[in-house]
VOGU-3710 file (C-alpha; in Angstrom, 3 decimals, decimal comma):
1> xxxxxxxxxx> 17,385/8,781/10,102  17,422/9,364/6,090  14,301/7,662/4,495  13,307/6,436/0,837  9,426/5,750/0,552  8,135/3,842/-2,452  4,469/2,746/-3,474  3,945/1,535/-6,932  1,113/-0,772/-5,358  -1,270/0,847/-8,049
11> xxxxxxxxxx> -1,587/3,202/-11,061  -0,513/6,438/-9,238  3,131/5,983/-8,005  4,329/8,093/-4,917  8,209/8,396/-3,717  9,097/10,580/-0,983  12,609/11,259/0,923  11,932/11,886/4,917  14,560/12,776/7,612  12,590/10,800/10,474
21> xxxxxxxxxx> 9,283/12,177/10,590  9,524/15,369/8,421  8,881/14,671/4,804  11,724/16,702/2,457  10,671/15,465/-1,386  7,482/13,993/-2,523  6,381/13,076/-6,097  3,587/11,156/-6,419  2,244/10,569/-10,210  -1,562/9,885/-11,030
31> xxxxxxxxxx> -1,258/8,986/-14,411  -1,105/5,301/-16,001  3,099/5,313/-16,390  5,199/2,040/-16,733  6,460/2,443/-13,390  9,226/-0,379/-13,925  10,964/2,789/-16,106  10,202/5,399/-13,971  10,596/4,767/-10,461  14,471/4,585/-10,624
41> xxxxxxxxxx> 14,794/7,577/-12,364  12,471/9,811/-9,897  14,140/7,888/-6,490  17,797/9,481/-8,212  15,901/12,845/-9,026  14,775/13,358/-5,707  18,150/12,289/-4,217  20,037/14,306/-6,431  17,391/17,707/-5,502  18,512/17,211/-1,892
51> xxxxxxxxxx> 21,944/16,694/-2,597  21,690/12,733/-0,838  24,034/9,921/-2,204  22,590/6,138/-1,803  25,062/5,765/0,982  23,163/8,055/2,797  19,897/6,219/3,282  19,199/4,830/6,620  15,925/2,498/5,747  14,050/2,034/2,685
61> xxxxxxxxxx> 10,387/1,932/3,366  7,542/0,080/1,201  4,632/-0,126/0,545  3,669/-4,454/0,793  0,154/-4,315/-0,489  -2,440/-5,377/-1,436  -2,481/-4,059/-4,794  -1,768/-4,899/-8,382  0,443/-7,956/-9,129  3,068/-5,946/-11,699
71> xxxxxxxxxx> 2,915/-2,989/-9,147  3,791/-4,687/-6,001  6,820/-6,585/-7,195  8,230/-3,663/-8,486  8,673/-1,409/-5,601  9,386/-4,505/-3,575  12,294/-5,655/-5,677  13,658/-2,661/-5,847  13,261/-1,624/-1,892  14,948/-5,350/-1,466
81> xxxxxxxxxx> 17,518/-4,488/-3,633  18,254/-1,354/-2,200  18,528/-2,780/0,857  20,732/-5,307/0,344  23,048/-3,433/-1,240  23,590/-0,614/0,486  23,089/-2,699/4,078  20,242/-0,522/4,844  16,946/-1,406/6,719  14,030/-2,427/5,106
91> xxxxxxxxxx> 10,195/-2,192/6,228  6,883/-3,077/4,975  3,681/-1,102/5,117  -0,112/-1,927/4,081  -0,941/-0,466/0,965  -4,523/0,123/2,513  -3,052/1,404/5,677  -0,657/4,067/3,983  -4,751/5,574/1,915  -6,220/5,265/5,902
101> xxxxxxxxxx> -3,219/7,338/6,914  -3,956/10,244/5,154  -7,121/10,739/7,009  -5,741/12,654/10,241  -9,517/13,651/11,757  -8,936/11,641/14,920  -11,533/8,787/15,725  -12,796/8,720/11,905  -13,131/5,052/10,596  -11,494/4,943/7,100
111> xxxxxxxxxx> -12,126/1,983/5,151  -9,460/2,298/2,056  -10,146/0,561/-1,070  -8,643/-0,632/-4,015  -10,495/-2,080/-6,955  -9,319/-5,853/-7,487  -11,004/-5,624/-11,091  -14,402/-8,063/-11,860  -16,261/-6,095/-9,167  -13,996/-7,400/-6,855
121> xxxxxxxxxx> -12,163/-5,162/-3,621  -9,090/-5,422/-1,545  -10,863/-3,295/1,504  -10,035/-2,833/5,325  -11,160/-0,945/8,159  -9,243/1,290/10,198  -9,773/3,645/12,901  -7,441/6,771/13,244  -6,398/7,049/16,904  -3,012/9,487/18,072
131> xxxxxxxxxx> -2,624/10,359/13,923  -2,155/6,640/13,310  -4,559/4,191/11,518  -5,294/1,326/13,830  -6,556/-1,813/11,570  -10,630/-2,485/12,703  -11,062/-5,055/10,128  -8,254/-7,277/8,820  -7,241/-6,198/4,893  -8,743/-8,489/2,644
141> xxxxxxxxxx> -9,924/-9,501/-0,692  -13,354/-8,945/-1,088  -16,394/-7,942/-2,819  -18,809/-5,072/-2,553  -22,083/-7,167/-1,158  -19,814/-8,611/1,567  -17,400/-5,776/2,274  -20,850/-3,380/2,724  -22,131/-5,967/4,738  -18,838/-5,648/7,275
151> xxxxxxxxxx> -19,316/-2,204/7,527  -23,033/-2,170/8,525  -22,007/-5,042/11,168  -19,396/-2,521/12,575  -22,084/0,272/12,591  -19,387/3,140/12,234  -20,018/5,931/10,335  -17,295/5,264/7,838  -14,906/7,572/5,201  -13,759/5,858/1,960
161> xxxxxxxxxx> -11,010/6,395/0,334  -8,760/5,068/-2,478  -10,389/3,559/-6,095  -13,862/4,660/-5,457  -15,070/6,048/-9,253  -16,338/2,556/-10,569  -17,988/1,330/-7,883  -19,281/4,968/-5,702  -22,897/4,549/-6,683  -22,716/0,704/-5,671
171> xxxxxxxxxx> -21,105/1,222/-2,261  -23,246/4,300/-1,386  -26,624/2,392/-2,392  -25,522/-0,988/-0,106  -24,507/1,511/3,024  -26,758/1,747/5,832  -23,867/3,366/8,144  -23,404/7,276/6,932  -20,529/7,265/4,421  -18,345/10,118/3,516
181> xxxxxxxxxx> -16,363/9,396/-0,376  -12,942/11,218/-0,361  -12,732/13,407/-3,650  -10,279/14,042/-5,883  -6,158/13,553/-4,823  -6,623/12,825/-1,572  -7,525/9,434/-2,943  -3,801/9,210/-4,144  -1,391/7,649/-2,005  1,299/9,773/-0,548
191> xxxxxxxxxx> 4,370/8,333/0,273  5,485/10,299/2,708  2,694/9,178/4,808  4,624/5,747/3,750  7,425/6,543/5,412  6,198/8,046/8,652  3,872/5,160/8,992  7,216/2,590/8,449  9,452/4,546/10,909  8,385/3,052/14,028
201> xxxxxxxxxx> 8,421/-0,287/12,615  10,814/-2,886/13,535  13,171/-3,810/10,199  13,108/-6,677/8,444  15,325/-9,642/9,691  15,546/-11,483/6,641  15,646/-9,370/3,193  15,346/-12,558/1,152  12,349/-13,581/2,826  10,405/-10,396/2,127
211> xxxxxxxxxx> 7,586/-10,563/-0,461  4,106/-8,846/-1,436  1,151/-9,423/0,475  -1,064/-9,813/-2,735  -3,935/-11,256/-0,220  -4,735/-13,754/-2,940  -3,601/-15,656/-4,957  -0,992/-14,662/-7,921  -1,799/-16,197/-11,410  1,586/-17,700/-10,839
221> xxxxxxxxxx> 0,672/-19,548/-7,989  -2,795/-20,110/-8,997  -1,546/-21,991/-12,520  0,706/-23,915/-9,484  -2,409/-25,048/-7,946  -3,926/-26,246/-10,857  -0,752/-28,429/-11,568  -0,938/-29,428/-8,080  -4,451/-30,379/-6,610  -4,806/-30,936/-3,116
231> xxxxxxxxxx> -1,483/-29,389/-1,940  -1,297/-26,779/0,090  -0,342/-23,538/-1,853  2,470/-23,061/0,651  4,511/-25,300/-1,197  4,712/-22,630/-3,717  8,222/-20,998/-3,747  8,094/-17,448/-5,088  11,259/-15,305/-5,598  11,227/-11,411/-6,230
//
């Protein structure tokens, strides 16, 4: 099976081309780029290195969130797109699963994290059993004094991973657990992690149906709600 991996679920962006489990071609940027202009034009660079035409693909794989808003419905509407038009599968991954899965020391509790912005997190738990990240605690958004306060509940000593720079002295002073900080570009998600997370999935039955997980609410649907009080937000349609 031919895969395309794609997380543009935060600054860095990471693509990768897999033939089942084996990754082929990986680029994965850590720089601040406008990833709506460059994500096309590294998928068809990587293709083109390995000599692959879009009606070679097999599944598109990507990464759902959490994550930023602009990000997220980028690579989404682009895997959907891809999907639909070449009649190719399409999968979803956590965006905090795909940071857990690059921890491979088995039985380590990872807890990736992304920085929601106004000292808020998107966090979850995971514990890395047979080279796969098994979710402890549900992703969520969050904030440090309650996140840290999950983790000392669990009582695992935990790794963290992901957006750590802004708030490293924060989390290490409200840990009681021992806490290891990733360094440097391990803390960069790597798509081809992506993909061999999304290829034992099941596809997606309904391409139309598929949107982020943004695990709160979009400033779309939150001006909704405020045009709407006292209906449920589910009544919100959103199309990407």
């Amino acid at each position: 099976m031919k895969v395309l991996a794609l997380d543009t679920s935060n600054q860095p962006m990471s693509v990768a081309l897999l033939v089942d489990q084996k990754v082929i071609a990986k680029k994965t940027t850590a720089t601040q780029l406008d990833h709506s202009v460059q994500l096309m034009p590294t998928i068809t660079g990587l293709m083109a290195d390995q000599q692959w035409q879009p009606e070679d693909l097999d599944r598109v794989v990507v990464a759902q969130g959490p994550g930023s808003y602009t990000g997220l419905r980028i690579a989404v509407t682009t895997a959907k797109t891809l999907a639909a038009t070449l009649h190719i599968q399409l999968v979803g991954v956590s965006s905090l699963a795909v940071l857990a899965g690059s921890v491979q020391t088995e039985g380590t509790f990872v807890s990736p994290i992304f920085d929601a912005r106004n000292t808020q997190l998107y966090a979850g738990l995971y514990q890395i059993k047979n080279g796969q990240p098994v979710p402890v605690i549900a992703d969520q958004h969050t904030n440090i004094p309650d996140w840290t306060a999950q983790l000392n509940a669990a009582g695992h000593p935990v790794t963290l991973i992901g957006e750590l720079t802004r708030y490293h002295d924060a989390l290490s002073d409200a840990l009681d657990v021992p806490v290891t900080f990733t360094e440097g570009d391990d803390n960069l998600p790597d798509a081809g992690v992506l993909g061999q997370l999304g290829m034992p999935l099941k596809a997606i039955d309904d391409i139309d149906s598929f949107v982020p997980q943004y695990l709160r609410l979009s400033p779309a649907e939150a001006q909704w709600a405020a045009a709407h009080p006292g209906e449920d937000h589910k009544n919100y349609v959103e199309e990407v």
